[in-house]
VMD Tcl script that draws the C-alpha trace (Angstrom):
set ca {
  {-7.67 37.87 -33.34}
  {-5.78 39.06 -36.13}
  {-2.50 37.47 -38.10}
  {-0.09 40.01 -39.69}
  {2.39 38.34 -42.15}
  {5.84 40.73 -42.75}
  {5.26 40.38 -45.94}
  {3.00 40.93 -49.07}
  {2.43 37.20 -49.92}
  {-0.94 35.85 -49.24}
  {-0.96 33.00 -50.42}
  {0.24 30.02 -49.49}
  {0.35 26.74 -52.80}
  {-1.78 29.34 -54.46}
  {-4.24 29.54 -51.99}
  {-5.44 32.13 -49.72}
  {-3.67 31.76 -46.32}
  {-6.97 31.41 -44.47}
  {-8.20 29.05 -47.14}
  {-4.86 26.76 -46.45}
  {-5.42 26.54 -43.15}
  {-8.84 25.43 -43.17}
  {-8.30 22.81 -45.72}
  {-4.98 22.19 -43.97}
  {-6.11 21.21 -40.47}
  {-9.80 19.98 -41.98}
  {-12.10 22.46 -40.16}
  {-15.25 19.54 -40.21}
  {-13.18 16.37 -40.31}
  {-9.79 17.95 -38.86}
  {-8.18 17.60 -35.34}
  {-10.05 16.50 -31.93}
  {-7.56 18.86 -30.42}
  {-5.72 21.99 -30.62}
  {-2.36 19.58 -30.11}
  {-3.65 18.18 -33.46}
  {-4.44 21.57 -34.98}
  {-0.97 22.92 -34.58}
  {0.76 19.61 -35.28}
  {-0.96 19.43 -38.77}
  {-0.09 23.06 -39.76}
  {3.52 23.11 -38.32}
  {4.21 19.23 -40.53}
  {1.79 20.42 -43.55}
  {3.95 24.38 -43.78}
  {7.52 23.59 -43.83}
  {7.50 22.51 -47.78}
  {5.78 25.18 -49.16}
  {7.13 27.60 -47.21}
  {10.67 26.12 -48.06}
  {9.98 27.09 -51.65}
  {10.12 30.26 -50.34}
  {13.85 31.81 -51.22}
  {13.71 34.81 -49.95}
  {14.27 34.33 -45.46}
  {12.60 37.31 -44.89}
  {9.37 36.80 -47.19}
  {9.12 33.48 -45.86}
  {8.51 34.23 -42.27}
  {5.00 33.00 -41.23}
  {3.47 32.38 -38.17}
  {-0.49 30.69 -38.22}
  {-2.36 31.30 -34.88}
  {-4.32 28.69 -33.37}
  {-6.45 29.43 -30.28}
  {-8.89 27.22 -28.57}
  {-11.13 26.97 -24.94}
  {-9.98 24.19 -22.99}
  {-12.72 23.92 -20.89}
  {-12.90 27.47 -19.50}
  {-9.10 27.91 -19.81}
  {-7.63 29.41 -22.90}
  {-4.75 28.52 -24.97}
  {-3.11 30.58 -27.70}
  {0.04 28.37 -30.12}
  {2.32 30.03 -32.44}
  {3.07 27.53 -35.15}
  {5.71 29.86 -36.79}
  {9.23 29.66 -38.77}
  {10.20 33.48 -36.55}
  {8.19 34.07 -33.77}
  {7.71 32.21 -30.36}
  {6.18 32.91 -26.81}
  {9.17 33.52 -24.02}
  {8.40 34.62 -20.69}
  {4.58 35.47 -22.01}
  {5.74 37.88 -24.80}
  {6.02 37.24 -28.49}
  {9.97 37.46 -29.27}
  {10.49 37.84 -33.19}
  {13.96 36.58 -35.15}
  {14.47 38.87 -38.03}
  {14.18 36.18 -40.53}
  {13.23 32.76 -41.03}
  {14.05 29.21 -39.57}
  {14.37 26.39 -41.17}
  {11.42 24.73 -39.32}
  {8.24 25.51 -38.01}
  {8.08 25.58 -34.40}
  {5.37 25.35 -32.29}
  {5.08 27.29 -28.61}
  {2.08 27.60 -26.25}
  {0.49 30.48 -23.69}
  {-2.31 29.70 -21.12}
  {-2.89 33.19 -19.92}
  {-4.52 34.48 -16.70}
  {-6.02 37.64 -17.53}
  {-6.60 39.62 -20.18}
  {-3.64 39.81 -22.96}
  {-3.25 41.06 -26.54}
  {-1.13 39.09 -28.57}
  {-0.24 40.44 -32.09}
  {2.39 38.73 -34.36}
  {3.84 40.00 -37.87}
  {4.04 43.65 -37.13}
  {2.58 43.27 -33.59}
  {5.26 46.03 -32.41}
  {3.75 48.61 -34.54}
  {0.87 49.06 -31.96}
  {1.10 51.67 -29.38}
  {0.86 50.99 -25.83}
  {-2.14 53.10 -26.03}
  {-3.54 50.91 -28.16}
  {-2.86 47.75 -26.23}
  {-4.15 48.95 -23.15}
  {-7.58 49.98 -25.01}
  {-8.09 46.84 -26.27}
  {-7.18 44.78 -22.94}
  {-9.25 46.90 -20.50}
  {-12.61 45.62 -23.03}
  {-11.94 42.75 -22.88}
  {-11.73 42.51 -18.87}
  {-15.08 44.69 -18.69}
  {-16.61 42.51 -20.75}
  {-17.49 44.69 -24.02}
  {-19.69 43.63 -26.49}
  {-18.12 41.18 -28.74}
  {-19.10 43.66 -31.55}
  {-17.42 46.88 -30.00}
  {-13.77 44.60 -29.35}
  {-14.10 43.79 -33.02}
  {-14.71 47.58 -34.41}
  {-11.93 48.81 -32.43}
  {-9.69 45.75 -33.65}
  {-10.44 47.04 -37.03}
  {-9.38 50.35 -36.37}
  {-6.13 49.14 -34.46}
  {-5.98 46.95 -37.82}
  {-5.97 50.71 -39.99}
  {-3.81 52.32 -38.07}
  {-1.38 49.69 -38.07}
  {-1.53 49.48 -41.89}
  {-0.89 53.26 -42.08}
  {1.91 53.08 -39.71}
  {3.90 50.46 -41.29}
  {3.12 51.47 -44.91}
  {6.86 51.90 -47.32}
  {7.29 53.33 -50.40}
  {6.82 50.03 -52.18}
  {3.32 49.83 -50.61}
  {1.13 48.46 -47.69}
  {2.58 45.88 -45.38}
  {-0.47 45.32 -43.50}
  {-4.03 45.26 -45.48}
  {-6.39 48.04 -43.94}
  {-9.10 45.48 -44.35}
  {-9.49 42.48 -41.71}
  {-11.50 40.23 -39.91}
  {-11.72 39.51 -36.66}
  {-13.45 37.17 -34.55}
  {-14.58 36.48 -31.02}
  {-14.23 32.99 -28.99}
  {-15.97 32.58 -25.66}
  {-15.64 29.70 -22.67}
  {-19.22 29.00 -23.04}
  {-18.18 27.82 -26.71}
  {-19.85 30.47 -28.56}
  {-18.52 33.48 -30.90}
  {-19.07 35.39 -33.61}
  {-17.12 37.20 -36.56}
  {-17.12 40.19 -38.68}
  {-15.39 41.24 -41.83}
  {-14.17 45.14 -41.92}
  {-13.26 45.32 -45.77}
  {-12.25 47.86 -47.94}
  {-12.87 48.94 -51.55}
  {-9.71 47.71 -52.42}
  {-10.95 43.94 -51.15}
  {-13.09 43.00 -54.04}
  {-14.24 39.67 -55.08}
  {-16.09 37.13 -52.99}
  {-15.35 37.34 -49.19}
  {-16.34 34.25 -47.53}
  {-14.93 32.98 -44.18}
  {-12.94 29.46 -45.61}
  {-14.85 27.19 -42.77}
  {-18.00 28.35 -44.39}
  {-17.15 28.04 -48.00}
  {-15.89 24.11 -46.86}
  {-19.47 23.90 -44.78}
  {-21.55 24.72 -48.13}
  {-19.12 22.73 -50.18}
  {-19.69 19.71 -47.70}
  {-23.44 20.20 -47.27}
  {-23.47 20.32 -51.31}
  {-24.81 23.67 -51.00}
  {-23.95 26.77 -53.41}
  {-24.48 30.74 -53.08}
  {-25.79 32.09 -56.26}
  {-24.48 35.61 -56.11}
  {-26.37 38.92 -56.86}
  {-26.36 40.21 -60.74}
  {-25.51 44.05 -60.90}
  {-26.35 46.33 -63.29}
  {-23.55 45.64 -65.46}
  {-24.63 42.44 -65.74}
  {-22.00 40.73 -63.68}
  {-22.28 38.86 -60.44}
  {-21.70 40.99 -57.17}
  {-19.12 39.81 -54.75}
  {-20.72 37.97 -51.62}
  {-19.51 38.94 -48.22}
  {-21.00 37.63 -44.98}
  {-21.72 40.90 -42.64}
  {-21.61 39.16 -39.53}
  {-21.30 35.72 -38.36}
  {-22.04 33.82 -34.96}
  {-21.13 30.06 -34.05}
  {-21.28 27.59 -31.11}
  {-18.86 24.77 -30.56}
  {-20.73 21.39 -28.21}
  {-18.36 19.80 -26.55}
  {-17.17 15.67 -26.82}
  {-15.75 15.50 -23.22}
  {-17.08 15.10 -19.95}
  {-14.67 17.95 -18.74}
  {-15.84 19.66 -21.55}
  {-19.18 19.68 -20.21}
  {-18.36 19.76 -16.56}
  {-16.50 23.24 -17.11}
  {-19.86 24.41 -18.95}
  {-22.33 23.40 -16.46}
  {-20.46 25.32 -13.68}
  {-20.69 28.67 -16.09}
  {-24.29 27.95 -17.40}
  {-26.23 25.50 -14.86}
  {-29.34 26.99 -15.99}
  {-29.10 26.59 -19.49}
  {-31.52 23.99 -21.38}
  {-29.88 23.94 -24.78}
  {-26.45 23.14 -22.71}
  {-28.55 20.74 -20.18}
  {-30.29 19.02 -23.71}
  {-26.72 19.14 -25.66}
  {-25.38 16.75 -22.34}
  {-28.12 14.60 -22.05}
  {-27.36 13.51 -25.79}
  {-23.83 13.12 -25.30}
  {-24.79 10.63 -22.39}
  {-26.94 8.83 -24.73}
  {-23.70 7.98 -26.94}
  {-22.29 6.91 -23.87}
  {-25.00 4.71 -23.30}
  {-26.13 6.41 -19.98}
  {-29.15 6.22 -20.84}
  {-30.91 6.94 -17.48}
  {-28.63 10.07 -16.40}
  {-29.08 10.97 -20.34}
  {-33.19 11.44 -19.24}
  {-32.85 13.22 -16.00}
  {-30.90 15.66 -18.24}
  {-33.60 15.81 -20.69}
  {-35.64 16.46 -18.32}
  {-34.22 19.28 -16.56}
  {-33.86 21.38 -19.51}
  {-37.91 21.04 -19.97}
  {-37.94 22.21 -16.36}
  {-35.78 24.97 -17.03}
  {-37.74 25.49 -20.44}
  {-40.82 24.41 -21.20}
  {-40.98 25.07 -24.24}
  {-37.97 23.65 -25.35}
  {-38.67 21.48 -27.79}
  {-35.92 19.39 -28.52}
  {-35.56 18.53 -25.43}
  {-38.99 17.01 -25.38}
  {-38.32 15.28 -28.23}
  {-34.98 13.54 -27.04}
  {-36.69 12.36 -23.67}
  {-39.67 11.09 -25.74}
  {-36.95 9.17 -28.14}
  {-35.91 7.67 -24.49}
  {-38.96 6.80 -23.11}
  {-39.98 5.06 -26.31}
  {-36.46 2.96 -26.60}
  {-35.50 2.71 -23.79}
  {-38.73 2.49 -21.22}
  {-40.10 0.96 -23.35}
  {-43.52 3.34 -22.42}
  {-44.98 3.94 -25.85}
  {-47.95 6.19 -23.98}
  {-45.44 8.72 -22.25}
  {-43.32 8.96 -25.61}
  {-46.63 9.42 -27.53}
  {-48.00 12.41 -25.00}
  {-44.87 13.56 -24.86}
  {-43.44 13.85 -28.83}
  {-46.91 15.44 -29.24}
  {-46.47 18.33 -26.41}
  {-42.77 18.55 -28.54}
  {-44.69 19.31 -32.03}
  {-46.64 21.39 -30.30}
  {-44.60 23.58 -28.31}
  {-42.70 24.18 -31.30}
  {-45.58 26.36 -32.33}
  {-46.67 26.12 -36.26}
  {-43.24 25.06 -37.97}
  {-41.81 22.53 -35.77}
  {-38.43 21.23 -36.79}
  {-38.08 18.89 -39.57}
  {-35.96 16.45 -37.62}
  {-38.62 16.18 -34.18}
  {-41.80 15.33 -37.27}
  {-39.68 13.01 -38.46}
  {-38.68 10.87 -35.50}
  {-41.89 11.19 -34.35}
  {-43.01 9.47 -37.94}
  {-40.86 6.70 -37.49}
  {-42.00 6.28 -33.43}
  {-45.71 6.29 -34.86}
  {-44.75 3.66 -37.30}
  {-42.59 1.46 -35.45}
  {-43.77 2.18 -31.80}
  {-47.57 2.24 -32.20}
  {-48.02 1.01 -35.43}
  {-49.61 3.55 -37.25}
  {-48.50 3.74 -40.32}
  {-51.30 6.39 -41.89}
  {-50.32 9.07 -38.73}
  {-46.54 8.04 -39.53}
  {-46.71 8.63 -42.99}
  {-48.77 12.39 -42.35}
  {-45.35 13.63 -40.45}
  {-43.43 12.08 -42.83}
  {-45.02 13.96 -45.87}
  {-44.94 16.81 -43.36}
  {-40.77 16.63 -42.16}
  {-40.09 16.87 -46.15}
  {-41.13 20.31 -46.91}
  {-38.13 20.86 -45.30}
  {-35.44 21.18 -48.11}
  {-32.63 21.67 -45.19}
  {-32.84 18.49 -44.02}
  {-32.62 15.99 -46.15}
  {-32.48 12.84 -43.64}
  {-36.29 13.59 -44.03}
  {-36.68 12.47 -47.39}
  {-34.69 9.24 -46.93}
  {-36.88 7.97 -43.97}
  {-40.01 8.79 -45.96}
  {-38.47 6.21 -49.09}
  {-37.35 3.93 -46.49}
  {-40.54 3.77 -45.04}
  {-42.54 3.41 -48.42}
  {-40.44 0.76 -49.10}
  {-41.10 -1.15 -45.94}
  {-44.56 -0.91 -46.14}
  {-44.41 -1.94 -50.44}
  {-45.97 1.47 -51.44}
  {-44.96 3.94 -54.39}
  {-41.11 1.87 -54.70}
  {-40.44 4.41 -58.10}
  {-41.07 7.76 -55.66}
  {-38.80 5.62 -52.74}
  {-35.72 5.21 -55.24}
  {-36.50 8.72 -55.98}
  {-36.06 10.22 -52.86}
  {-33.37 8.34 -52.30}
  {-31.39 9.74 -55.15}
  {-32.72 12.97 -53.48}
  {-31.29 12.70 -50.37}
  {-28.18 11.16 -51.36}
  {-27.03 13.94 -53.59}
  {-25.73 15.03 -49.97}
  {-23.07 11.96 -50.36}
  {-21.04 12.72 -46.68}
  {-23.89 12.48 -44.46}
  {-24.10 9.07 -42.09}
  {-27.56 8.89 -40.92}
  {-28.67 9.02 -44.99}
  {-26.21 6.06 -46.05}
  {-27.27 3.87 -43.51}
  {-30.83 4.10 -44.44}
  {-29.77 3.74 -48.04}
  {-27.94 0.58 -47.06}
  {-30.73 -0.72 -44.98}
  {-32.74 -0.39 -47.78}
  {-30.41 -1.96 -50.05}
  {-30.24 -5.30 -47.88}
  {-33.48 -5.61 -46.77}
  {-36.16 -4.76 -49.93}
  {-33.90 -4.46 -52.57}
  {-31.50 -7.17 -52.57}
  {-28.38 -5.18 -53.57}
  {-26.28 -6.81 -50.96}
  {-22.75 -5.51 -52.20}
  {-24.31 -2.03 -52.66}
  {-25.87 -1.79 -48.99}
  {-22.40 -2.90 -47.84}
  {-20.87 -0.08 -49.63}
  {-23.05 2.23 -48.64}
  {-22.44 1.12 -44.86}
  {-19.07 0.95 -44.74}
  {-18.60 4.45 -46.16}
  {-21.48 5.90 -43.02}
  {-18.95 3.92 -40.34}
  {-15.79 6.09 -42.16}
  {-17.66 9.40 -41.98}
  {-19.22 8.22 -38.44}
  {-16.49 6.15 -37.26}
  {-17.69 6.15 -33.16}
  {-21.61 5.34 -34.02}
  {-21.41 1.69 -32.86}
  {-25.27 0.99 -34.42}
  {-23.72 1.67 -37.66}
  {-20.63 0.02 -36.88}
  {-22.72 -3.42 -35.76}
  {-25.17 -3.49 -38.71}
  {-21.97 -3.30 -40.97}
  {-20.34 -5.45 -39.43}
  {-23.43 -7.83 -39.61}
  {-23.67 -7.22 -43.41}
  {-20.33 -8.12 -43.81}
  {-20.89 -11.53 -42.21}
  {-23.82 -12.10 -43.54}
  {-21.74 -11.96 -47.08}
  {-19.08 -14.24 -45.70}
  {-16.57 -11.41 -45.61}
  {-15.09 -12.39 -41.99}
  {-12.15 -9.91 -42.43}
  {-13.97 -6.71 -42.56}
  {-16.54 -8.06 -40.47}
  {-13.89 -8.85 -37.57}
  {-13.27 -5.36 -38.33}
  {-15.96 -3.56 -37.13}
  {-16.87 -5.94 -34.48}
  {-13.34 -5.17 -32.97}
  {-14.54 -1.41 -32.81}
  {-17.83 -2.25 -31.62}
  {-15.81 -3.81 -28.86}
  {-13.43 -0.90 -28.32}
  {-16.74 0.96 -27.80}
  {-17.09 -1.01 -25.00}
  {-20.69 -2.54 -26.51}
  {-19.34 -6.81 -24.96}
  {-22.78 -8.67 -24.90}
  {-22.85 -12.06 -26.28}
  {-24.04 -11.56 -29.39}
  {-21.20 -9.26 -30.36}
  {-18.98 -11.96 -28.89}
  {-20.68 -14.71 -30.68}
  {-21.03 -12.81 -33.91}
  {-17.25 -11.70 -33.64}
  {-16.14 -14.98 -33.03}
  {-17.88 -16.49 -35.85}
  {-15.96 -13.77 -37.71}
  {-13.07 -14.65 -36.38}
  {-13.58 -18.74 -37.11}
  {-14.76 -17.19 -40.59}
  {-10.89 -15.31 -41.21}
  {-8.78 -18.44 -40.02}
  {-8.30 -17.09 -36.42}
  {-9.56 -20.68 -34.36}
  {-7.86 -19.34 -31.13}
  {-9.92 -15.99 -30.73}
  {-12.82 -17.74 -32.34}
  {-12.70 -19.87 -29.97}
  {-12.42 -17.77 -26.72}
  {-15.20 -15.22 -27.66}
  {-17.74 -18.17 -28.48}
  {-16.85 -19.43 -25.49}
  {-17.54 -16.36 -23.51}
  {-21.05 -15.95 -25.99}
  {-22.09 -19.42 -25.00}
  {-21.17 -19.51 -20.61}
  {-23.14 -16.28 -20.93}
  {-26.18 -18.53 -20.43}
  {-27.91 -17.08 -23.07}
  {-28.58 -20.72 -24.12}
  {-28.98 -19.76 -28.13}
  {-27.88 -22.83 -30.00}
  {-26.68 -21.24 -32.80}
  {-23.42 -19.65 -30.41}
  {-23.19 -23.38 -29.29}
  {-23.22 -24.85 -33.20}
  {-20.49 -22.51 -33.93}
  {-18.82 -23.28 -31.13}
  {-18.58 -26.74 -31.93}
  {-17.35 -26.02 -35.45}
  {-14.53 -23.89 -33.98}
  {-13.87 -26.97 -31.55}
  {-13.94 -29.17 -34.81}
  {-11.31 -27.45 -37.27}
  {-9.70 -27.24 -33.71}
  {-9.20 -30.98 -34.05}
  {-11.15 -31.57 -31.04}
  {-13.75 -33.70 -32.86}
  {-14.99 -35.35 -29.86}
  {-15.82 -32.61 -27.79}
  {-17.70 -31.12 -30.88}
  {-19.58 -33.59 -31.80}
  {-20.64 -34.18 -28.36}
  {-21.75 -30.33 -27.82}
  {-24.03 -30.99 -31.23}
  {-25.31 -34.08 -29.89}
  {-26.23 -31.96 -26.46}
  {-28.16 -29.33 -28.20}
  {-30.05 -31.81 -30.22}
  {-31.20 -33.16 -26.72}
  {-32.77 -29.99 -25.76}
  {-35.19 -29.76 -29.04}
  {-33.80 -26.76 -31.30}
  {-35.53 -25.01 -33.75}
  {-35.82 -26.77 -37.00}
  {-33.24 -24.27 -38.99}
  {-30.73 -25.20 -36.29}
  {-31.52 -28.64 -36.41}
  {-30.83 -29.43 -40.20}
  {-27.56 -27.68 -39.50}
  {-26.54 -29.46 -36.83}
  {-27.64 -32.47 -38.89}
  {-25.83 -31.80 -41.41}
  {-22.51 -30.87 -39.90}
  {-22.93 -34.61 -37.51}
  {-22.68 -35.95 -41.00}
  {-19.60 -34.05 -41.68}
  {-17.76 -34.72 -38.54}
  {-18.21 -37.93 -37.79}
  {-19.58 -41.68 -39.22}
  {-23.46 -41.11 -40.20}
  {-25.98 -42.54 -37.90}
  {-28.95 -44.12 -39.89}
  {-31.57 -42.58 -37.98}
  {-29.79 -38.59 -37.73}
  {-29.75 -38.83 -41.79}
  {-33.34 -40.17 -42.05}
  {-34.33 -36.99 -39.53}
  {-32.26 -34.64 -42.04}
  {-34.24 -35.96 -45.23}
  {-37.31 -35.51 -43.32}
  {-36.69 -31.32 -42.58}
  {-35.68 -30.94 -45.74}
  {-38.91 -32.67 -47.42}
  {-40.99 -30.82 -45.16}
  {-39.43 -27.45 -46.23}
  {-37.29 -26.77 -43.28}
  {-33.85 -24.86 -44.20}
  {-30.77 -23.63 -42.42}
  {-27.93 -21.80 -43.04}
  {-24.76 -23.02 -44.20}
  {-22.25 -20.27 -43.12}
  {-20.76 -22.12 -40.37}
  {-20.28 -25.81 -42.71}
  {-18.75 -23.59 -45.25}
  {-16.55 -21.58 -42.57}
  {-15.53 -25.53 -41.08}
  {-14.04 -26.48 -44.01}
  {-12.53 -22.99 -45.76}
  {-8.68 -23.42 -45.98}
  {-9.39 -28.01 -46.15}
  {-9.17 -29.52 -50.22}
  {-10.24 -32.93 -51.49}
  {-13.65 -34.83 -50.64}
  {-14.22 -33.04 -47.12}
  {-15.01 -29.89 -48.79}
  {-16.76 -31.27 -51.48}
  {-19.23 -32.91 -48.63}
  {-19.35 -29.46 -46.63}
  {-20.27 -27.68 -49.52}
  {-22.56 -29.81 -50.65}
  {-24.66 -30.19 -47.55}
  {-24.51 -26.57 -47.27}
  {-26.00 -26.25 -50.78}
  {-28.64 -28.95 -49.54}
  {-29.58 -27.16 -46.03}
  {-30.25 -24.21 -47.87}
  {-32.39 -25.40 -50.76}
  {-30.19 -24.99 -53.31}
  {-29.59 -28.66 -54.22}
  {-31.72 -32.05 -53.93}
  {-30.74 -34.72 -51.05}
  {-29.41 -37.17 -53.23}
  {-30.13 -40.71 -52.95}
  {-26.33 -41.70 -51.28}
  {-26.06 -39.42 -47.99}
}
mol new
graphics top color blue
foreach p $ca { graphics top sphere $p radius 0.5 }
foreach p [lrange $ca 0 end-1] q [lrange $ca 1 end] { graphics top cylinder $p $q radius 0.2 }
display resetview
């Protein structure tokens, strides 16, 4: 596909126009949808392009196409040009506005805006039969080139070329995979890179170092060719791909782990599975179904037979990412630390992948060895600052060996806004966050985790202590409830419950709950807190206080979240009692003599 501007300006806010777009619409962030794509461009255009005095030098139309499935769609987000009756109709200047207007065609079309009418029928009809004999994506894109030439000869005034001679022109296929190619000419010079690329190497912290030439100056770099593969985040999406590739075990793996994100866990396997029918030697495959028989089966012995037949199908370099989860199943699943630590040292080596090197320092961390090489590799891995998987490690890390509480938080809450959907992230953050007494941002992500559609009672109970945490008794109250007739039977949903009942003003109900779970023997942490907010709610029995002293002489300790929480927006001696029982249940102050 290639875009022909009437004019000799290129650039659009001083920017090349392919370099706009792409930092326009976002091409890693940007749109989930070609609605999104044009919407961006058509809002994001008109100012610039107002600037613009000249009506005839400011026509511009961007093209957007896209698969839907296995139909395609071509827009026209333009300020002259629009799609009427399946033709491109041109004004001879510009709108104010941008408009945007749609084609689904049937069969194959050429579509060709700017100067579009400056190719021949001939030409057309070339270019159309291809495509509907199914040429090689290469030979289309050589004869668009020389379409391209012509074109730029044709139209060519005294003032100069309309139309560069130079293009590039790229291929898009229903089974989500393409390629590109630049046809440049000596005129061209300077660095050629497709703008999604230079924003991929920009966002992967990557940089080219160009060629010196005998002058001593850099060469320009210019990719020759260029292929790509889009994965789909729909269940039509996939549906339309099965039907054209059933037999495929990349596209077979590829579903099985969007399943897995849809917690489908057990149609997510028989995937996995059918792609190692289909290809045996398939190794990531092997390695996702041995990731599900491990967490999910809970059958360390297949996962262990089978992440080994995954290392070793991959022959003598097997992927960074497979030697690494397999490190952290050897660790974690079988407890093998020295044959976990082996892949790990192995997964490094791999400078492309630098999730490696931040399970390696997490895991020399956890296990107290070399700490100065952990924080190391660390630093190493997170000189890649956008990637999810890293920060949450990081964070982990943060919280649970280094005590740098607000630093793991950070770190976590900046993985959920680059990986807003991943709903582990999301619930460890949102567990930090409550765990610092934050119940805002912690409601937060618990709300998401929600949306997800992840409702088990400890999300419930942990969102409605949350909730009890930011002032909102009401919701507290109905998701502890719904934690605690789960029958799940933890006390501490059934303490908190009783403190939301409390600042409820339904003292007698919550002091008869605590009473109730004293009855049935809780551990000693729940005890002194119950204990301790008895003495808060209502007159102190003798015998209750003696039992309190007792814990806390013997070295028991509690948390005092919830008698803090109880008493948050209250002044005068009830909070001075709540928070000093809460320092006391937690060891941070003597039982004094009066309590």
């Amino acid at each position: 596909m290639g875009v022909h501007r009437r004019d000799r300006q290129r650039v659009l806010e001083g920017k090349l126009i392919g370099q706009w777009m792409t930092e326009a619409v976002g091409w890693l962030d940007g749109p989930g949808s070609i609605d999104d794509a044009v919407d961006t461009l058509a809002s994001k255009a008109e100012a610039p392009l107002s600037r613009i005095t000249d009506p005839v030098r400011r026509c511009q139309t961007f093209v957007v196409g896209a698969m839907i499935g296995t139909q395609s769609r071509v827009s026209l987000v333009s300020n002259f040009e629009f799609f009427d009756d399946g033709q491109i109709q041109r004004n001879p200047t510009a709108d104010a506005q941008l408009t945007v207007t749609s084609i689904k065609p049937k069969s194959a079309q050429l579509f060709a805006t700017g100067v579009g009418d400056a190719i021949t029928a001939a030409e057309r009809e070339q270019l159309e039969l291809m495509l509907r004999l199914n040429a090689p994506d290469r030979s289309i894109q050589e004869r668009l080139s020389e379409v391209n030439a012509a074109v730029s000869r044709r139209t060519e005034t005294p003032e100069g070329k309309i139309v560069s001679e130079g293009c590039y022109a790229a291929s898009l296929h229903a089974t989500g995979r393409g390629s590109s190619r630049p046809f440049l000419i000596d005129e061209q010079k300077g660095d050629v890179l497709p703008p999604e690329l230079e924003t991929y190497l920009r966002s992967a912290g990557l940089r080219l170092k160009p060629k010196i030439g005998p002058d001593g100056k850099p060469l320009p770099m210019r990719v020759r060719t260029s292929g790509f593969g889009t994965q789909g985040a729909s269940p039509e999406w996939f549906r339309e791909q099965l039907k054209l590739q059933p037999d495929n075990a990349d596209l077979r793996d590829r579903y099985g782990f969007y399943l897995v994100g849809k917690s489908k866990l057990d149609e997510a396997m028989n995937e996995f599975e059918l792609a190692k029918t289909l290809d045996p030697s398939y190794a990531p495959a092997i390695a996702h179904l041995a990731h599900q028989y491990w967490l999910h089966r809970r059958d360390t012995s297949e996962a262990d037979r089978l992440y080994s037949e995954a290392i070793d199908v991959a022959g003598s370099s097997p992927p960074a990412w497979i030697l690494s989860d397999c490190a952290g199943f050897c660790d974690e699943g079988l407890t093998d630390p020295q044959r976990a630590r082996e892949l790990h040292e192995r997964a490094i080596e791999d400078k492309g992948f630098p999730l490696a090197k931040a399970r390696l320092g997490y895991f020399l961390m956890k296990h107290g060895q070399e700490t100065e090489r952990a924080d190391a590799l660390f630093a190493d891995a997170l000189e890649l600052p956008d990637n999810p998987d890293i920060l949450v490690l990081a964070g982990r890390a943060d919280w649970l060996f280094k005590g740098d509480r607000e630093v793991a938080r950070t770190k976590l809450q900046k993985a959920c806004t680059l990986n807003p959907t991943h709903v582990p992230t999301l619930r460890l953050t949102a567990y930090v966050c409550l765990a610092l007494e934050d119940g805002g941002s912690a409601a937060y992500y618990y709300r998401k985790v929600i949306g997800r559609g992840q409702r088990d009672s400890q999300v419930h109970a942990n969102y409605g202590l949350a909730l009890l945490m930011d002032h909102k008794f009401e919701g507290a109250l109905r998701h502890l409830s719904k934690a605690h007739r789960s029958g799940s039977n933890d006390p501490a949903v059934a303490v908190n419950l009783a403190a939301t009942l409390w600042v409820l003003r339904r003292g007698t109900e919550a002091i008869a709950l605590l009473r109730e779970i004293l009855s049935h023997s809780p551990p000693p942490e729940i005890e002194v807190e119950i204990l301790a907010m008895l003495r808060l709610a209502a007159p102190p029995a003798a015998k209750e206080m003696i039992r309190l002293r007792e814990l806390i002489a013997t070295g028991h300790r509690g948390d005092g979240i919830t008698l803090r929480t109880m008493v948050r927006y209250k002044s005068g001696i009830e909070r001075d009692l709540s928070l000093q029982l809460s320092d006391i249940i937690e060891g941070k102050a003597a039982v004094p003599p009066t309590l």
